[in-house]
C-alpha positions in Angstrom: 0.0 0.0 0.0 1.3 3.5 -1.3 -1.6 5.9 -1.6 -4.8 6.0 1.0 -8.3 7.7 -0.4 -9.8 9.4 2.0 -13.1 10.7 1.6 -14.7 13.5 4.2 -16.9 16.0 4.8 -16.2 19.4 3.2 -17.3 21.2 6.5 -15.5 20.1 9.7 -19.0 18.9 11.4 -20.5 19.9 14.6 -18.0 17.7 16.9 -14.4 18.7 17.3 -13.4 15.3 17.6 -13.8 15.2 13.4 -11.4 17.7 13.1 -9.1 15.7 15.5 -9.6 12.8 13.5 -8.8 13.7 10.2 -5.4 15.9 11.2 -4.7 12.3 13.6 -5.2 10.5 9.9 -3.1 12.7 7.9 -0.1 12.3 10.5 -0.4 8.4 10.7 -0.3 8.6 7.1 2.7 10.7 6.9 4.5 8.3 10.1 3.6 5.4 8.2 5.0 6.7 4.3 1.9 6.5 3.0 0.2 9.2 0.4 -2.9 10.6 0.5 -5.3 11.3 -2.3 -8.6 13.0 -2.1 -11.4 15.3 -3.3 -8.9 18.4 -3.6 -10.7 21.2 -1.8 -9.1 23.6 1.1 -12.4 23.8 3.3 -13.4 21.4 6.2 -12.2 17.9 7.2 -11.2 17.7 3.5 -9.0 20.7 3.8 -7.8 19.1 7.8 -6.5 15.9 6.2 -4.7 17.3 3.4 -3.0 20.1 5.6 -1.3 17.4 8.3 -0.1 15.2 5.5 1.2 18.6 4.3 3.1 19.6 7.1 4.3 16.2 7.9 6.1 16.5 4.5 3.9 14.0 3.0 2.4 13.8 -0.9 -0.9 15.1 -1.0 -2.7 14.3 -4.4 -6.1 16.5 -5.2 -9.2 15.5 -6.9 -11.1 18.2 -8.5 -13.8 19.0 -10.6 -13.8 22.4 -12.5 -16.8 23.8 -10.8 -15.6 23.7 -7.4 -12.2 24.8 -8.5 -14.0 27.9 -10.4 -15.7 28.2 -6.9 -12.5 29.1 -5.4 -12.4 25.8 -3.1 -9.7 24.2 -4.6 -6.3 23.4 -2.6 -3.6 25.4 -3.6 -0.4 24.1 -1.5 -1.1 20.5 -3.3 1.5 18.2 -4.5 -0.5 17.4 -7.2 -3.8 18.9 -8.1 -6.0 17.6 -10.8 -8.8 19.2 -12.3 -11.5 17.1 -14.0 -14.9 17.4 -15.6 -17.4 15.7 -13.6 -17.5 14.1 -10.2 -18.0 10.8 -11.8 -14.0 11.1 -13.4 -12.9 12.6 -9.8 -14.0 9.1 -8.4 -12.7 7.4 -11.5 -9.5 8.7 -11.1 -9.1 8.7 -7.1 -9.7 4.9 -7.3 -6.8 4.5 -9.6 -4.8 6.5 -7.8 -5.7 5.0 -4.3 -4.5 1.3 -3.1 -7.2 1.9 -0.1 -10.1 4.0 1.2 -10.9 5.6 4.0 -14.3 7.0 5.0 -14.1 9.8 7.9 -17.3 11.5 8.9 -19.3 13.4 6.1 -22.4 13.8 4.2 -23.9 12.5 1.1 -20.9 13.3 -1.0 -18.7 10.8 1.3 -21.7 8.4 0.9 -21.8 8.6 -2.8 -18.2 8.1 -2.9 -18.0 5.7 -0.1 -20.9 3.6 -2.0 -19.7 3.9 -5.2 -16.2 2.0 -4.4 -17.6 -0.5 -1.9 -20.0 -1.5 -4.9 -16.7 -1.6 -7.3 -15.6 -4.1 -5.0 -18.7 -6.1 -4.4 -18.7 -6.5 -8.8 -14.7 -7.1 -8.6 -13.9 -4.1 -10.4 -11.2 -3.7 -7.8 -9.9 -5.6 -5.0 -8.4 -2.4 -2.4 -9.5 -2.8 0.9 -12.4 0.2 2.3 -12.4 1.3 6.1 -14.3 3.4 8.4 -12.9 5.5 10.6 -15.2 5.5 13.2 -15.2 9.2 15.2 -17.9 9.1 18.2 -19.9 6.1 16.9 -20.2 8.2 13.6 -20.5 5.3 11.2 -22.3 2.8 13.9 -25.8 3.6 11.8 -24.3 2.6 8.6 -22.9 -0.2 10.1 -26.8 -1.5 11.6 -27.5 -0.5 7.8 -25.1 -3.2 6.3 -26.5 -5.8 9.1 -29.8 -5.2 8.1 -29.3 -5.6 4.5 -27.2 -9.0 5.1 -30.7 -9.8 6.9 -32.8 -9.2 4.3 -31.0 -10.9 1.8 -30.0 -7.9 -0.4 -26.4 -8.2 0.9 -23.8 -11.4 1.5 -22.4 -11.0 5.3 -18.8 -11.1 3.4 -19.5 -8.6 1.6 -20.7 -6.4 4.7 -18.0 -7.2 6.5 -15.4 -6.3 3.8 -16.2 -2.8 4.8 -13.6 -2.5 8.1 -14.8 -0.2 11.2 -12.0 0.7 13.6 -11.9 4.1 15.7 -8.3 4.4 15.6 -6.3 5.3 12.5 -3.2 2.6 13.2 -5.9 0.5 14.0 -8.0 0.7 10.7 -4.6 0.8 8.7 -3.0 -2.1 10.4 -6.3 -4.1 9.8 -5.9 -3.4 5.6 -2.5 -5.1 5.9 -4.0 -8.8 6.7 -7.3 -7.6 4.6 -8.5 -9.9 2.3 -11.0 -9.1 -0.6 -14.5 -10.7 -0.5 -15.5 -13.6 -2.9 -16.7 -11.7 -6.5 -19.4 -14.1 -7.5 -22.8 -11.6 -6.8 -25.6 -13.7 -8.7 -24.4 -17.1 -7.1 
């Protein structure tokens, strides 16, 4: 593993224990040599992450479409910043770029993103492990979500439990290195 995805809120939420979270991510990342790739933008747990992987001397590598770019929200300290079209390509291209994800606290756009990649792996369209970072219980809901869909049938139990929940960010990254990818066969 070179590169972590994280995706986050683009506000810093109403807990300060987010904030904490995502600059304690960013420095794991930087004490552990790893790069970090996300959405791009300067504002909220986005613009937290990015900064502590920043001043740990770490690579930072930005995601951005043109719209919020033109929007002025855009990271301008980045290693790397690339500007795309749509936010379809910025998840296109943070996926190849990324050897894992990580979900901090956000809204529907860390959802969407979060969903979108955990789906890639459930078709095998990618085999990169996907964690939670878990800040106050913050992704304990989603979790009961998975459960319930495993109960219903909608969902394999391997496949929920693919998805990694740990509240600690050595914790969650530790638990990728011994990650294994769930079985690709949906319509068994």
């Amino acid at each position: 593993m070179r590169t972590v995805c994280v995706y986050c809120g683009s506000s810093n939420g109403s807990s300060p224990a987010y904030a904490d979270a995502a600059r304690r991510l960013g420095e794991t990342l930087v004490e552990r040599d790893l790069g970090l790739v996300y959405g791009g933008a300067h504002v909220g747990l986005m613009g937290v992450v990015a900064d502590a992987v920043l001043a740990g001397g770490g690579t930072v590598v930005g995601v951005i479409p043109a719209g919020l770019r033109d929007k002025e929200l855009a990271h301008t300290g980045l290693t790397e910043l690339h500007v795309v079209d749509t936010m379809h390509e910025r998840k296109q291209l943070m996926a190849e770029v990324a050897d894992a994800f990580v979900a901090l606290p956000g809204g529907t756009g860390t959802l969407d993103e979060l969903f979108e990649t955990f789906t890639w792996l459930q078709l095998g369209l990618h085999s990169k492990p996907i964690g939670l970072l878990d800040v106050e219980g913050y992704w304990r809901p989603l979790v009961a979500f998975l459960d319930t869909a495993v109960d219903a049938g909608f969902l394999p139990r391997e496949h929920a439990d693919a998805m990694l929940l740990r509240d600690d960010p050595d914790a969650l990254l530790d638990a990728f290195a011994t990650w294994l990818p769930p079985h690709h066969e949906k319509w068994q």
